[in-house]
C-alpha positions, 0 to 999 in steps of 0.5 A, spaced: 507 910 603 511 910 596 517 911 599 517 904 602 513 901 597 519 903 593 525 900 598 528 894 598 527 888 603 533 887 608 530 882 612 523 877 611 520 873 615 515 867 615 511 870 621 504 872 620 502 879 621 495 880 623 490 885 620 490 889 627 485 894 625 480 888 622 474 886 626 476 878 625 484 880 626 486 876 619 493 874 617 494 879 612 502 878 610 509 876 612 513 879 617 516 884 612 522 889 614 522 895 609 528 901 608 529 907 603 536 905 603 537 910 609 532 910 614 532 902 617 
């Protein structure tokens, strides 16, 4: 996970994204596009 903590964000949004694994399914950030710089 480093590597994409690390890139850079080629395109956000301001959608929720929703904590499918949690019981209660909060929101838990905006729509985020991540990339190394390679992979997309």
């Amino acid at each position: 996970m480093r590597y994409l903590r690390n890139g850079s964000v080629p395109a956000a949004s301001g959608s929720a994204v929703h904590d499918v694994l949690g019981p209660a399914r909060e929101p838990i950030d905006g729509l985020h596009l991540l990339t190394d710089g390679e992979w997309f």
